[in-house]
N, C-alpha and C positions, 0 to 999 in steps of 0.2 A: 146639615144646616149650619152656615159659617153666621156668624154672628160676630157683627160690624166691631172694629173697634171703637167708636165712638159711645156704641149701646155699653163697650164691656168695659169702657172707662166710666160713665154717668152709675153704671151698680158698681163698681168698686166704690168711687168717694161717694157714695149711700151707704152701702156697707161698713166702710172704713173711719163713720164720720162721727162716732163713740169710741175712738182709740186716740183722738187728740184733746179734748176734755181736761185729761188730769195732767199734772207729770208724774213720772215714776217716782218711787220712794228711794231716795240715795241716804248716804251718812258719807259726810266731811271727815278722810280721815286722813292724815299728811299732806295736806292741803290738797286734797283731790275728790272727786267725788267718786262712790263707789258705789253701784247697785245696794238696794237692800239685801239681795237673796245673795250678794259672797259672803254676806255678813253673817246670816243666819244658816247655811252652809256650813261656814267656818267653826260656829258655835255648836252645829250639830256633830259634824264631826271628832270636834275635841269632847262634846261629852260624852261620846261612844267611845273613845279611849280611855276616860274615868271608868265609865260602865266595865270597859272587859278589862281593866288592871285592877279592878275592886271586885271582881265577879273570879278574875285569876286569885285573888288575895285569898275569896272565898273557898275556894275546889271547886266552882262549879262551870267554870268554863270548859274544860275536860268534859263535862256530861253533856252539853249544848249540839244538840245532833246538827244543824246548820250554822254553824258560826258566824259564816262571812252574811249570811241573810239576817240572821238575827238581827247583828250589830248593822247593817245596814239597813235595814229595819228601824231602829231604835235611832239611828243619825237621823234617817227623812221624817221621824215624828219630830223631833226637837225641833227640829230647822222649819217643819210648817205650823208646830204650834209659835215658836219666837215670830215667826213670822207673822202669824195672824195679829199675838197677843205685843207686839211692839209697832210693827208696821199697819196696822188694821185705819181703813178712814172710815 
């Protein structure tokens, strides 16, 4: 069953016609605009580097049976909570 392109353009812009609505969330930063999510990204990853240099500080990074999931773990919470809790409409 081939199904026309006309049919299969008329359900895309049906489909697709709740993706132009908003704009994305950016932040102004060197006079450029930059997605939200590098922003919150950026933020998660740098406090997963506080996390395991104060968790080193403690002795307990030695005992962390998956390291590299943990701490990436704990990156993708920061960056979808900043995300909700700064970017949220």
């Amino acid at each position: 069953m081939a199904v026309s392109f006309s049919r299969l353009a008329v359900l895309a812009c049906l489909l697709l016609t709740g993706c132009g609505g908003q704009q994305a969330p950016y932040i102004v930063l060197f006079e450029s605009y930059f997605p939200s999510w590098i922003a919150c990204a950026t933020f998660g990853c740098l406090s997963a580097v506080v996390l395991r240099f104060g968790l080193i500080r403690m002795g307990i990074d030695e005992h962390l049976p998956l390291r590299f999931l943990t701490y990436l773990a704990f990156a993708l919470a920061v960056m979808f909570i900043s995300s909700l809790l700064v970017f949220s409409r």
